[in-house]
C-alpha positions, 0 to 999 in steps of 0.5 A, spaced: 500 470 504 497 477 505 493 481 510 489 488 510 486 491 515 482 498 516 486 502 522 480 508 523 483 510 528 489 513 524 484 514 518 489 507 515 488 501 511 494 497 513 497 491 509 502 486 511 505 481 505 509 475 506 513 471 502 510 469 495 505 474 491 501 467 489 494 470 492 489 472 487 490 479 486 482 480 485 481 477 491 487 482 494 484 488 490 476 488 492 479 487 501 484 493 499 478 497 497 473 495 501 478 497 507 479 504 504 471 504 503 470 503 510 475 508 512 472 514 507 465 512 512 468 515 518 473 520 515 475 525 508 480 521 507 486 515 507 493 512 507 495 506 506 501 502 510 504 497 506 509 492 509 513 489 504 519 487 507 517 479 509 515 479 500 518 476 494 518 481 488 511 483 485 511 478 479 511 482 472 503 480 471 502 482 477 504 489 477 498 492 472 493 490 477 498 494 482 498 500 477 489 500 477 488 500 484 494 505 486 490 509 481 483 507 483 485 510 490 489 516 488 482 518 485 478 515 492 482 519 497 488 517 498 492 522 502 499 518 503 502 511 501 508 507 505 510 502 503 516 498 508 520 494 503 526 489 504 530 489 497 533 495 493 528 491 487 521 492 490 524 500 491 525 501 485 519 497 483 514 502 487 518 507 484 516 504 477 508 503 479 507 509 483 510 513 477 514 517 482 508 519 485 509 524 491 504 521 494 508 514 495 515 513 499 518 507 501 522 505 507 527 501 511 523 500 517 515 500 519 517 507 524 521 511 518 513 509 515 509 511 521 513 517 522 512 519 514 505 518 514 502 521 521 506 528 518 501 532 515 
């Protein structure tokens, strides 16, 4: 189960996943970059805020679709990536698919994520 929302008010789209990622990743892709669109309507700019800590690990054939939209966002406006994560795996997995951008951390707790994010 997942949720994306568009937060304007902190220039933020906002992802929540829980337990297994057994969702259709276009579906999940295409809601992604419509809330990224919509927060580009109001600002230059985006982050991207992404809770992890209640997930499974991202599925092998799940990670290339991963790799496409952070690129797709890197090339749309993204300013900053947090991602909340539980396990070591799904840290060292963002790691692996972000390419260790600079751009993209992973935290223990949605504040340590907030914080990083509202720095400028």
């Amino acid at each position: 189960m997942y949720n994306v929302d568009a937060n304007l008010g902190k220039k933020r789209v906002e992802v929540t996943s829980e337990g297994a990622h057994d969702h259709d990743m276009d579906e999940f892709v295409e809601k992604v970059k419509e809330a990224a669109l919509h927060v580009l309507k109001q600002h230059d700019h985006f982050d991207i805020l992404t809770d992890l800590s209640q997930a499974i690990t991202l599925q092998q054939d799940r990670t290339q679709a991963t790799t496409d939209l952070l690129e797709w966002c890197h090339k749309n406006g993204l300013r900053k990536s947090a991602n909340v994560v539980g396990t070591l795996v799904q840290k060292m997995q963002i790691n692996r698919i972000s390419g260790q951008s600079e751009k993209v951390a992973s935290f223990t707790s949605k504040a340590e994520a907030e914080r990083w994010l509202d720095e400028e």
